[in-house]
C-alpha positions as CSV (number, residue, x, y, z in Angstrom):
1,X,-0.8,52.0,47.0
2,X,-0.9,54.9,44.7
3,X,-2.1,57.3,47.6
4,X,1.1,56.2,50.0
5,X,3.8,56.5,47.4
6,X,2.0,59.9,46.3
7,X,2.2,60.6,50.8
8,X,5.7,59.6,51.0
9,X,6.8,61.4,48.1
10,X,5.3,64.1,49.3
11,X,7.2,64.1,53.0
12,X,9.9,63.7,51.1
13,X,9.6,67.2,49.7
14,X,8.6,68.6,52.8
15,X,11.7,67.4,54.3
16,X,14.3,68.8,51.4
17,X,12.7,71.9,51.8
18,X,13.2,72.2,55.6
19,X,16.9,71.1,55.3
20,X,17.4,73.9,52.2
21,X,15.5,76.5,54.8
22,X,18.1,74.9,57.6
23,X,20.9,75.8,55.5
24,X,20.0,78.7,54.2
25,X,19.6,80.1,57.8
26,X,22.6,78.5,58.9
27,X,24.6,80.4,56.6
28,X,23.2,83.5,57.2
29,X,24.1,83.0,60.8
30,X,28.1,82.0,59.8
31,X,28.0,85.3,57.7
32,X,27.4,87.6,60.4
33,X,29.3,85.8,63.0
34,X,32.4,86.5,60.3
35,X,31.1,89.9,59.7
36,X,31.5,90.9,63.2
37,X,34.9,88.9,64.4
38,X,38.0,91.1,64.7
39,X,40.0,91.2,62.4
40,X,37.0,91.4,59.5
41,X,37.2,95.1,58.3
42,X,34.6,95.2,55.5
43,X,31.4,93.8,55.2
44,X,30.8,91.3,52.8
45,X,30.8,92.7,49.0
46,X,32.4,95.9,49.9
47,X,35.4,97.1,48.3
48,X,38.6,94.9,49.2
49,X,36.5,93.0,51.5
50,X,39.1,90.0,52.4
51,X,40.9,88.8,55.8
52,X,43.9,91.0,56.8
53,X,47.3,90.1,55.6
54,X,50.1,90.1,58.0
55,X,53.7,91.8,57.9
56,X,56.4,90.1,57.5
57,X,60.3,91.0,58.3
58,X,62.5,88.1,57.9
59,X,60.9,85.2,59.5
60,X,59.6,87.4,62.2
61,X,55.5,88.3,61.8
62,X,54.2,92.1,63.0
63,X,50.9,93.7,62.6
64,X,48.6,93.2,59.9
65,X,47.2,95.4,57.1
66,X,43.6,95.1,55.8
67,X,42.9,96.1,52.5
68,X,42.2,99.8,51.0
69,X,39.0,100.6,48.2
70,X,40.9,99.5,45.3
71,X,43.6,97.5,46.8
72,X,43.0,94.4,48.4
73,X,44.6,93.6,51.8
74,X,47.1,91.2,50.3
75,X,48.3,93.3,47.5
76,X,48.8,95.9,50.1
77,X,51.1,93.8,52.4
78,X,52.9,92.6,49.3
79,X,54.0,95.5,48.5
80,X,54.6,97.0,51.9
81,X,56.8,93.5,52.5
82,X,58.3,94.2,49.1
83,X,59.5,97.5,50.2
84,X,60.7,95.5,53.7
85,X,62.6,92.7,51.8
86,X,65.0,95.4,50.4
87,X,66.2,96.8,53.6
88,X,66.7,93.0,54.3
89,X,68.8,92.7,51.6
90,X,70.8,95.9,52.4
91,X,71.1,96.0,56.2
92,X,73.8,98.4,56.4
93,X,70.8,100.9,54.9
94,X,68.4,100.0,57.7
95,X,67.9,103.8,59.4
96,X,65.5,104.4,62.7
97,X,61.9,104.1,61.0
98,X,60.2,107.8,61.9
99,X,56.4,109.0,61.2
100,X,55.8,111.4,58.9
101,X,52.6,113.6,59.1
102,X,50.4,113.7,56.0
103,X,47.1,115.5,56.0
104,X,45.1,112.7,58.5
105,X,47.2,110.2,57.4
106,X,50.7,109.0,59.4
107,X,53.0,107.9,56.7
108,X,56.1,105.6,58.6
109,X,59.4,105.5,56.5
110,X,62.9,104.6,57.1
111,X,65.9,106.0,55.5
112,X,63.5,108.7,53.6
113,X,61.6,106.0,51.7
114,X,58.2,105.1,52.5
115,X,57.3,101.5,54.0
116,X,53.2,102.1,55.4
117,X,50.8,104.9,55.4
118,X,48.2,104.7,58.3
119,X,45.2,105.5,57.4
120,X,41.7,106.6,59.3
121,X,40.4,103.3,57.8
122,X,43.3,101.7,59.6
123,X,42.8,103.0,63.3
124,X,38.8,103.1,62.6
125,X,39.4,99.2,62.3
126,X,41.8,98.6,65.0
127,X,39.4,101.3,67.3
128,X,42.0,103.7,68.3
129,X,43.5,107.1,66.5
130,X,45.7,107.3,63.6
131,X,48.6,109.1,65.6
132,X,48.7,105.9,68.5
133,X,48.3,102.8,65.8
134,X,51.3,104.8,63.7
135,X,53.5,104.9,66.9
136,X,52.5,100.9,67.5
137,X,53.7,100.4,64.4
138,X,56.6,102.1,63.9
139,X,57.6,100.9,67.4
140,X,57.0,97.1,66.4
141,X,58.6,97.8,62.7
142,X,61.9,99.3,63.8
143,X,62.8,97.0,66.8
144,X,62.4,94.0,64.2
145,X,64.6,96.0,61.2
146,X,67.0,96.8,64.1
147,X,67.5,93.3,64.6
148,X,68.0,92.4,61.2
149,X,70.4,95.5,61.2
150,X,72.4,94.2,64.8
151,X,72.5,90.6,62.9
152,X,75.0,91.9,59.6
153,X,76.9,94.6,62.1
154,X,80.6,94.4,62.3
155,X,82.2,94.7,65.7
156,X,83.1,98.0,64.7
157,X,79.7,99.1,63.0
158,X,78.4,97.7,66.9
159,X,80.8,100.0,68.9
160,X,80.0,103.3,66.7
161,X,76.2,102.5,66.9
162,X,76.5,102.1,70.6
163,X,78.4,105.0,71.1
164,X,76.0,107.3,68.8
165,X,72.9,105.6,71.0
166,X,74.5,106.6,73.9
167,X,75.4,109.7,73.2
168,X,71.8,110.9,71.8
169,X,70.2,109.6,74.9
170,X,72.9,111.6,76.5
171,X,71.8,114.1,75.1
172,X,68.2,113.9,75.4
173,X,69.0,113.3,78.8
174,X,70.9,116.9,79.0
175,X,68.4,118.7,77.4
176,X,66.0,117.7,79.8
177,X,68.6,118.6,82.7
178,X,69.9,121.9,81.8
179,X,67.0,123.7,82.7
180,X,66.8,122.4,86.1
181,X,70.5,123.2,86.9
182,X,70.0,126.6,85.6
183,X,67.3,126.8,87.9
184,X,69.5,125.2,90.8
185,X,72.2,128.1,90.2
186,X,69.9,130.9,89.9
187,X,68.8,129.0,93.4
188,X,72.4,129.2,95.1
189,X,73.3,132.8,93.7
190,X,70.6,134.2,95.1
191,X,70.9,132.2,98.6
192,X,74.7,133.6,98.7
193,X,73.2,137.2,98.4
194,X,70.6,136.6,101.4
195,X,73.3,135.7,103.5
196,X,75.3,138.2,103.0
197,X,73.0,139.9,103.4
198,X,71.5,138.3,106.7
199,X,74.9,138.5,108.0
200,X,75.5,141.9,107.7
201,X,72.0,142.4,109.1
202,X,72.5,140.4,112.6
203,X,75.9,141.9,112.8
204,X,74.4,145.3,113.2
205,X,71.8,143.9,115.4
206,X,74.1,142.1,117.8
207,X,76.5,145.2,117.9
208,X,73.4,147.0,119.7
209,X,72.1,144.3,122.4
210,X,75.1,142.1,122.6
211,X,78.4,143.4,123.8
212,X,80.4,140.0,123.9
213,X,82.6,139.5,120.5
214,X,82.4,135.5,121.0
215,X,78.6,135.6,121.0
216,X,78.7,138.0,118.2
217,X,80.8,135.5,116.2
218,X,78.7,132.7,117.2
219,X,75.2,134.1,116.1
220,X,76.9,135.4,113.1
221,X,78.0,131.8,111.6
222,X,75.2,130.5,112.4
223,X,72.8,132.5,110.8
224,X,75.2,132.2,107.6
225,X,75.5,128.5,107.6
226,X,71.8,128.3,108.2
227,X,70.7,130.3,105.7
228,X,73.8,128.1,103.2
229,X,72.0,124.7,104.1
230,X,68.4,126.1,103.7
231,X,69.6,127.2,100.3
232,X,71.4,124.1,99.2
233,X,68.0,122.1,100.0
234,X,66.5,124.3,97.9
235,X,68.6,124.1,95.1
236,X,68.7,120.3,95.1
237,X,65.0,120.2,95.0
238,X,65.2,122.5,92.0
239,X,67.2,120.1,90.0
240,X,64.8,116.8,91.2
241,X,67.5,115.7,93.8
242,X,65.7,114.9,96.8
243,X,68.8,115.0,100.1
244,X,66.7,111.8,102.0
245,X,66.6,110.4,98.2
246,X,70.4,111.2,97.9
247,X,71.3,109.7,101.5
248,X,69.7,106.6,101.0
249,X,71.1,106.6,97.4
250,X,74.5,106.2,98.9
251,X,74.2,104.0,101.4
252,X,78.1,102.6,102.2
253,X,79.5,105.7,101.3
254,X,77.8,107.9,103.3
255,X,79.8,106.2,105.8
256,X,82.8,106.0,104.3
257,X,82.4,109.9,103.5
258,X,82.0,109.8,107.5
259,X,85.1,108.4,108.2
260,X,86.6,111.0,105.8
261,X,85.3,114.1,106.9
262,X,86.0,113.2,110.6
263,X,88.8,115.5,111.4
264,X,86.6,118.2,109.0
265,X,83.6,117.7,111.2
266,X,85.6,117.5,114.4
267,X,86.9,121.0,113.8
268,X,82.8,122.1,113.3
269,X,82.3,121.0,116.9
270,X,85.3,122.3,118.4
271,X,84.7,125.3,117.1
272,X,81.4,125.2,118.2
273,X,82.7,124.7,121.5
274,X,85.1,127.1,121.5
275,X,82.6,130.0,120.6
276,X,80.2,128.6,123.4
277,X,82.7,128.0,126.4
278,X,84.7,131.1,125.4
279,X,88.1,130.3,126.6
280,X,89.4,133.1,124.7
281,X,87.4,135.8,123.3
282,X,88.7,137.6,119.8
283,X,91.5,140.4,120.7
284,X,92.9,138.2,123.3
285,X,96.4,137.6,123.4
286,X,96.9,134.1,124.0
287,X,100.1,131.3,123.9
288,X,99.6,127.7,122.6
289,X,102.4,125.5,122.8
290,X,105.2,127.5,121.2
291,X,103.2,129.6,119.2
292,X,101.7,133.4,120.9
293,X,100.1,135.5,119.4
294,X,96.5,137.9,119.1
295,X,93.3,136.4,118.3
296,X,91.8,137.8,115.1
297,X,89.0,135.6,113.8
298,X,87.1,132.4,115.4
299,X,85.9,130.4,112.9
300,X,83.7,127.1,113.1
301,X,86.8,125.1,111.4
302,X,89.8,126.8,112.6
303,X,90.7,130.1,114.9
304,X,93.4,132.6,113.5
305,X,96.1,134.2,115.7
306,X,98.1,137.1,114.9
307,X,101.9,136.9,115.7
308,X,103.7,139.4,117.1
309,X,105.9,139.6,114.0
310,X,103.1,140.1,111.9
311,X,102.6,136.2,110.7
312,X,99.2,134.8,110.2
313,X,98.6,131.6,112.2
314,X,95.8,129.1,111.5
315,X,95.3,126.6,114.2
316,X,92.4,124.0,113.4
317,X,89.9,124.0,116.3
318,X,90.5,120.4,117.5
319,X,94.1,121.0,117.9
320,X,93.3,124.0,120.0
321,X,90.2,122.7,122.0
322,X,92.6,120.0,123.4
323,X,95.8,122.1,123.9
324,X,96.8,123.8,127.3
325,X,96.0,127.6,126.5
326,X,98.0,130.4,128.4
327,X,95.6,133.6,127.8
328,X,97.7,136.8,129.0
329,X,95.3,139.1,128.7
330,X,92.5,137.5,131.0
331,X,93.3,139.6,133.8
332,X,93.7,143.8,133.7
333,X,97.0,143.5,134.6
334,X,100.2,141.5,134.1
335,X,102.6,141.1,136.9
336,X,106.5,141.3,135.4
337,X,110.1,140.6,137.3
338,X,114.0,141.3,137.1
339,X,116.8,140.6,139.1
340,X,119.4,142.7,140.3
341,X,122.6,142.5,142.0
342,X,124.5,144.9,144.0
343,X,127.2,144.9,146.4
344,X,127.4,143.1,149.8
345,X,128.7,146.5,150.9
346,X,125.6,148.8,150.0
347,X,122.9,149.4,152.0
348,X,120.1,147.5,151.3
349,X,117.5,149.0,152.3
350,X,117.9,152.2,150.2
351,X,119.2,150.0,147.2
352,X,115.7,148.7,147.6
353,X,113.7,152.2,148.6
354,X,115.4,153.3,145.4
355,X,114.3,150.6,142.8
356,X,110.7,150.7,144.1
357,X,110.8,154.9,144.0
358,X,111.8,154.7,140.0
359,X,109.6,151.3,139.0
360,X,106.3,153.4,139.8
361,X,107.8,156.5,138.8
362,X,107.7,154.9,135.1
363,X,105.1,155.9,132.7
364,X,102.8,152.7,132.3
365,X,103.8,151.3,135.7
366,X,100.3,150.6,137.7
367,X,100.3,151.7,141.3
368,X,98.1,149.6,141.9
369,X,99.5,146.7,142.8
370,X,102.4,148.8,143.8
371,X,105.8,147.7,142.8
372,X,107.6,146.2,145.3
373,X,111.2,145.0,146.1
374,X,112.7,141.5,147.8
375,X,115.9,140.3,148.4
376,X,116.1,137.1,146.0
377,X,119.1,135.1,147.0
378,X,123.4,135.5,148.7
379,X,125.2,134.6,146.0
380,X,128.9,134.3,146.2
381,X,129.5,137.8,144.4
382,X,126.8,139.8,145.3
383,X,123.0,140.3,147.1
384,X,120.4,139.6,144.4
385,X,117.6,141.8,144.7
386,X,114.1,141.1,142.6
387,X,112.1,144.1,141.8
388,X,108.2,143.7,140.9
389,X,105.8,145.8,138.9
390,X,102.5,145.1,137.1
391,X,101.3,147.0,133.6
392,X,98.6,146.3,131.2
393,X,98.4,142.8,129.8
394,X,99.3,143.4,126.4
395,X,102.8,142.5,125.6
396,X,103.6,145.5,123.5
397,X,103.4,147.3,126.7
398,X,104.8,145.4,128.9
399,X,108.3,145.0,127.1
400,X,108.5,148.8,126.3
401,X,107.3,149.5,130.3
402,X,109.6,146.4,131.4
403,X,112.8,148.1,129.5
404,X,112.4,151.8,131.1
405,X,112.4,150.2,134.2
406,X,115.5,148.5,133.7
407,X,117.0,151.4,132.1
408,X,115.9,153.7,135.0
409,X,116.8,151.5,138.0
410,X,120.3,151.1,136.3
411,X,120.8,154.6,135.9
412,X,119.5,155.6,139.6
413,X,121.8,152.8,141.0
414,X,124.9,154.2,139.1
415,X,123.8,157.8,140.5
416,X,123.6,156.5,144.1
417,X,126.8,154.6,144.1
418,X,125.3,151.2,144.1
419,X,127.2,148.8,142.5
420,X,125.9,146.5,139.9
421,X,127.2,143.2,139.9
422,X,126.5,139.9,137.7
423,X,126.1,136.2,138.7
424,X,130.3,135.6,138.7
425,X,131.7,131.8,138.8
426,X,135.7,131.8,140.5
427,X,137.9,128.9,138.9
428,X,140.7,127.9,141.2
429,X,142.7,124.9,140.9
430,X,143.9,123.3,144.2
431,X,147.4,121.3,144.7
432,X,147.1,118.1,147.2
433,X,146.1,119.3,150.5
434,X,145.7,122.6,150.0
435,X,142.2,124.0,150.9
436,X,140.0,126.7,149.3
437,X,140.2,129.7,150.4
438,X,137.2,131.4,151.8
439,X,134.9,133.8,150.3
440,X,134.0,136.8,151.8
441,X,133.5,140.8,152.0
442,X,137.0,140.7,152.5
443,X,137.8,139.8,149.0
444,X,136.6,143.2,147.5
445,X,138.4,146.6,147.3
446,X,136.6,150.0,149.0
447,X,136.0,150.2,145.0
448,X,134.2,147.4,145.0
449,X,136.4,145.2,142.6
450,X,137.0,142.2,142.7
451,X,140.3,140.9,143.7
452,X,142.3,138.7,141.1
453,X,143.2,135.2,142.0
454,X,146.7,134.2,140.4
455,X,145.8,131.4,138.1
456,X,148.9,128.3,138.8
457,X,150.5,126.6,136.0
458,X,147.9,123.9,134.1
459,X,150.0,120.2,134.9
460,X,150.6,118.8,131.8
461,X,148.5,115.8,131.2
462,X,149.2,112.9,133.1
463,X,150.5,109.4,131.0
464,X,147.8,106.8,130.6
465,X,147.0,104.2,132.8
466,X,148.4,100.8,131.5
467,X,145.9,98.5,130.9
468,X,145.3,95.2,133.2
469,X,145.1,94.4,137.1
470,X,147.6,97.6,138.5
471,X,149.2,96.4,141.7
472,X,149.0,99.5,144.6
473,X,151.8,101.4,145.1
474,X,153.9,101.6,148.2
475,X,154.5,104.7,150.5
476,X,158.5,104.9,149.2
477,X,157.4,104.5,145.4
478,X,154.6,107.6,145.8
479,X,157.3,109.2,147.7
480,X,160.2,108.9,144.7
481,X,157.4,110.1,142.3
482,X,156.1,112.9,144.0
483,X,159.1,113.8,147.0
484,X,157.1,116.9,148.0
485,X,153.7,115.6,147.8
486,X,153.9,114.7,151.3
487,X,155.5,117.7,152.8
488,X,153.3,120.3,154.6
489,X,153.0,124.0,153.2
490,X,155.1,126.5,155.2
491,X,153.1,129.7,156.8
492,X,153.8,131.7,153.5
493,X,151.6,129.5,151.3
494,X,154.3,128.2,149.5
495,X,155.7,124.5,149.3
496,X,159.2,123.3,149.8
497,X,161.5,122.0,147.3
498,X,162.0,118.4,147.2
C-alpha cells in the first residue's frame, strides 16, 4: 500500500510539472504573437511599451499614437486630444491644419499652435516615411476639425468660407494656367508673323509664274488661312486644349454654332467659288443689280467694288454668287448708241456719210468695228437716224468718247445745214365731225420750221350728269341744244351760225 500511494503521488508531480512546463510555453508563445501584431510598437519591457491610443475629435475616432521613451502612448494622446478639445470648444478658431518641418520631425498645427509631432518612431512603426504619415494625418485631422467647424458656421460664416475656397482654388487653378496661355500667345504672335510673312512670299512667287489676278488671290488666302488654322492648333495644344477634345466637349452646341455661322460659312464657299470659277476677275468693272462699279479686292467672305463716285461697296459673296452679274469689261470693246433726228427734207444719205466721217474721226473711237449709221425710225416730225461706235470698255472712256461724238456730229450737222429736230407731240382739239388734218412735208417752211396750229377756245366744262336711269334724247332736243352741231362745215373751214 505504501509503495502505490508513494507511485501515485509521485505521477502526480510528474503531471503538475508538465502542466507548469505547458504553461509556461504557452505563454511564451501569446507573448510573441503580441510582440509581432500590428499595432504593438515596443517590445515588451521597453520604454512606453503599451497598446496605441487612438485620437479622438468629437465623437469621431482618427489615427492612433503609440507612445514616446518617456511618455506613454496614452498620456501622449491625452494631451494631443487635450489640445483637440479646445478647438472643439472654440470652432470659430478652427484654421486649415498645415505641417510644419522640424529637423526629421513633421510637426502638424492649426491656427499656429501645435496639435502632433511625427516622429521617425512614428513612420518606422506604421512602415512608411515621416513626410507621407504627416500628410495622412493632417489630411484625416483637418477634414474631421472642418466638420466640427461647418457644424457651428452661420449662413453667413458659410457663404464667406465658400467664397474664399473658391477663390483660392481659383487661384491655384490660374497659377497653373498662366503659363500655358503665355505660351499659347507667344504661339499665335509668332504664327501671325509667318503668315505675313508666307503671304508676302507666295505673292512674289505667283507674280513670276502666274499671270491671272484671281488665282493670285486664291493661292494667296489660302496659304494665309492655312498657315492661321495650323497656328491655332498649335496654340490650343500649348495651353492643354485638345480641338477633337474641344469638339466633343460641346456636343449640342457645335451644332447650334452651325446653324449660326451659316450665312458666315456660306460666304467662305461662295467665295471660294467665286475665286475658282472667275466670273469676274479683280479690275473688272462690273454691275449688280443697281449697284456698278470696279472690282478692287476678292475676299473669301465678301468681294469689294469700287463706285464710280468714289464709294466703297462691300457685297457678301453669297449675295453675289446668286445675283445676275453684268461684267462690262469682258470684252475689248464696248459698243455705244445715239439717236438723231433731222429733217424729212435733207438728204439722207450724206446726213449719214457725215455722222459716220466725224464718229471715227474722234480720238478714242475704234475703227475697228467701224462706226456705222442706220435709219432708226419715221416719226411724225422728223427721220431718226442711230449712229454706232465702239471704244474701250471702261466707262470713264466711253462717256468722255460718247460726248465728243455728240458734240462733233452736232456741230458738223449745223455746218452742213442739217437740221436737228426732237421727238415733237402736236395737240389739236377737234369739234364734232371735223377730221384731223394730215401730217406731212407740207407742214414745214423752206426753213425748216414748223408751222403753228391755232389752238381753239377750251369748252368750258360740261354740267354733271344727273344721277339715275337718263332717258335718250330725241333728234329735235340735240338739235335745240346744239342748232349747229348738225350743220356741215362750208369749204373755208369754218361753221355756220345757228
Amino acid at each position: 500500500m505504501r509503495r502505490s500511494r508513494g507511485s501515485f503521488a509521485s505521477g502526480n508531480q510528474i503531471i503538475g510539472s508538465a502542466s507548469a512546463a505547458l504553461a509556461l510555453a504557452l505563454g511564451v508563445i501569446g507573448y510573441r504573437a503580441w510582440g509581432e501584431a500590428p499595432g504593438s510598437s515596443l517590445p515588451l519591457g521597453a520604454p512606453g511599451a503599451t497598446a496605441p491610443a487612438p485620437i479622438i475629435v468629437g465623437p469621431q475616432k482618427l489615427f492612433a499614437v503609440d507612445g514616446l521613451p518617456g511618455q506613454p502612448a496614452a498620456a501622449r494622446a491625452a494631451a494631443i486630444n487635450r489640445r483637440i478639445a479646445s478647438f472643439v470648444r472654440n470652432p470659430e478658431q478652427i484654421a486649415p491644419v498645415v505641417v510644419q518641418i522640424r529637423g526629421p520631425e513633421r510637426v502638424l498645427a492649426v491656427a499656429r499652435r501645435e496639435i502632433v509631432t511625427v516622429t521617425p518612431q512614428d513612420a518606422a512603426d506604421n512602415l512608411t516615411t515621416v513626410p507621407e504619415l504627416a500628410d495622412d494625418w493632417r489630411r484625416e485631422l483637418d477634414q474631421a476639425l472642418s466638420a466640427v467647424a461647418a457644424e457651428h458656421q452661420t449662413l453667413w460664416i458659410q457663404i464667406r468660407d465658400s467664397i474664399v475656397l473658391s477663390a483660392d482654388e481659383l487661384l491655384r487653378e490660374a497659377a497653373a494656367l498662366i503659363p500655358r496661355l503665355l505660351s499659347a500667345l507667344l504661339v499665335l504672335f509668332i504664327t501671325r508673323f509667318a503668315a505675313r510673312s508666307v503671304r508676302t512670299g507666295v505673292q512674289r512667287l505667283l507674280l513670276r509664274t502666274h499671270p491671272d489676278l484671281n488665282t493670285q488671290q486664291l493661292i494667296r488666302t489660302l496659304t494665309y488661312y492655312g498657315v492661321w488654322t495650323l497656328g491655332w492648333v498649335l496654340a490650343l495644344g500649348t495651353a492643354a486644349i485638345h480641338p477633337t477634345a474641344l469638339v466633343a466637349g460641346l456636343g449640342v452646341t457645335t451644332i447650334v454654332l452651325g446653324f449660326a455661322l451659316k450665312d458666315l460659312l456660306s460666304n467662305f464657299v461662295s467665295g471660294f467659288l467665286i475665286l475658282t470659277t472667275r466670273p469676274f476677275s479683280l479690275g473688272d468693272q462690273i454691275a449688280v443689280k443697281e449697284l456698278e462699279g470696279t472690282v478692287e479686292r476678292i475676299e473669301l467672305r465678301a468681294t469689294h467694288l469700287r463706285a464710280f463716285d468714289n464709294r466703297l461697296i462691300i457685297i457678301p459673296n453669297t449675295d453675289l454668287y446668286i445675283a445676275t452679274i453684268t461684267n462690262n469689261t469682258a470684252s475689248p470693246y464696248r459698243r455705244h448708241e445715239f439717236i438723231v433726228g433731222i429733217d424729212y427734207a435733207a438728204d439722207l444719205s450724206q446726213a449719214a456719210a457725215l455722222a459716220q466721217r466725224v464718229a471715227l474721226e474722234t480720238p478714242d473711237v475704234l475703227p475697228d468695228p467701224a462706226p456705222d449709221v442706220l435709219v432708226h425710225e419715221l416719226a411724225s416730225s422728223s427721220v431718226n437716224l442711230k449712229v454706232r461706235f465702239h471704244t474701250d470698255p471702261r466707262r470713264s472712256n466711253a462717256l468722255i468718247v460718247g460726248s465728243q461724238v455728240k458734240q462733233r456730229v452736232k456741230e458738223a450737222f449745223g455746218a452742213a445745214g442739217i437740221a436737228i429736230y426732237p421727238p415733237t407731240t402736236q395737240i389739236v382739239q377737234l369739234q364734232d365731225g371735223e377730221e384731223p388734218p394730215s401730217t406731212t412735208n407740207a407742214s414745214r417752211s423752206d426753213t425748216g420750221k414748223a408751222r403753228a396750229t391755232p389752238a381753239t377756245a377750251t369748252p368750258p366744262n360740261p354740267p354733271p350728269l344727273p344721277t339715275g336711269r337718263v332717258r335718250p334724247r330725241s333728234a329735235e332736243e340735240a338739235e335745240e341744244e346744239h342748232p349747229g352741231a348738225a350743220e356741215p362745215p362750208d369749204s373755208s373751214g369754218e361753221r355756220s351760225a345757228g
